[in-house]
C-alpha positions in Angstrom: 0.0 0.0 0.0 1.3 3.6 -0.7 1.9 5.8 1.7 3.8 9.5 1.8 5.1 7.9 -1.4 6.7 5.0 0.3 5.3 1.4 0.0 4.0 -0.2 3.3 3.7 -3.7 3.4 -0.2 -4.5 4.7 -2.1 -7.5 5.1 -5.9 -7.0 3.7 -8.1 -10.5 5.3 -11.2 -11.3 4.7 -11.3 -9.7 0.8 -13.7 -11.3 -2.0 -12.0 -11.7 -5.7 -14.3 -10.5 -8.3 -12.4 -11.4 -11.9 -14.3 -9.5 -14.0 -13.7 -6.5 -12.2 -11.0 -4.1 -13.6 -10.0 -2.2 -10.6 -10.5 -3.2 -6.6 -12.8 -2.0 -4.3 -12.1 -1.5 -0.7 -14.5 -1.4 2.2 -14.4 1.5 4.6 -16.8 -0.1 7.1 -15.0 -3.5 6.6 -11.7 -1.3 7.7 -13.6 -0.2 10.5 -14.3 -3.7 11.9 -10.5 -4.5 11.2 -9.9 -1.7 13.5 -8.4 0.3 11.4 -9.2 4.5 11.1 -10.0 6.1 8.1 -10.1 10.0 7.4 -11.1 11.8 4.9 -9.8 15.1 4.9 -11.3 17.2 1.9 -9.8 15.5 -1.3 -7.8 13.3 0.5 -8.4 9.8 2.2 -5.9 8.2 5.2 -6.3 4.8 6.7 -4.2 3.8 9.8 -3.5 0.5 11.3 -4.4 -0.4 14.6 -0.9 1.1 15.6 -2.1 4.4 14.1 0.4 4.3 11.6 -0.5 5.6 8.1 -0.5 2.4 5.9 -2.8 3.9 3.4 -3.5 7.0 1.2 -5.7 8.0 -1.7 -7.0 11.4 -3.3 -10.6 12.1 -5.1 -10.8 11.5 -8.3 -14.6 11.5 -9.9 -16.6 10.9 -7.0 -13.9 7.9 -6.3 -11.1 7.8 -3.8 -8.0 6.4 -5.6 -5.4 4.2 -4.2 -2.0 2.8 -5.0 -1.7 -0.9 -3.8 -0.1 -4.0 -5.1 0.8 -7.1 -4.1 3.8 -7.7 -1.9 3.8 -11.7 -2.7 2.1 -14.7 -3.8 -1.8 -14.5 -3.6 -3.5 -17.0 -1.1 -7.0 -17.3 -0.7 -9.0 -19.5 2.2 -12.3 -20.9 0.7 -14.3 -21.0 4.1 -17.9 -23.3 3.7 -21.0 -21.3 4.5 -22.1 -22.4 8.1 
């Protein structure tokens, strides 16, 4: 994740893949439970860990906030059964 311009290794859990999608979507109330904080600050967007370290940042762009991530490493996913 970007931050002040540096990259911040994160950990994102509990995320659905949607393949047809051509960008990422990221939950601000899903953050919330994670217990991270998120700001929005007129055109700009900061998320902090736990820690309250800025792990995240993004700026408005067409009614979206827009966010540099990539991933640090292989891609896992956890198929969990419905209870």
């Amino acid at each position: 994740m970007n931050a002040k311009g540096k990259w911040v290794t994160s950990a994102l859990q509990d995320v659905l893949y949607m393949p047809n999608l051509s960008t990422n979507l990221l939950s601000v109330s899903h953050l919330a439970c994670c217990s991270a904080e998120v700001r929005f600050v007129g055109e700009a967007c900061h998320v902090y860990d736990k820690g309250k370290s800025l792990v995240l940042e993004g700026k408005l762009h067409n009614d979206l906030y827009i966010m540099h991530m990539r991933p640090d490493g292989p891609i896992m996913a956890r198929w969990r059964p419905s209870r």
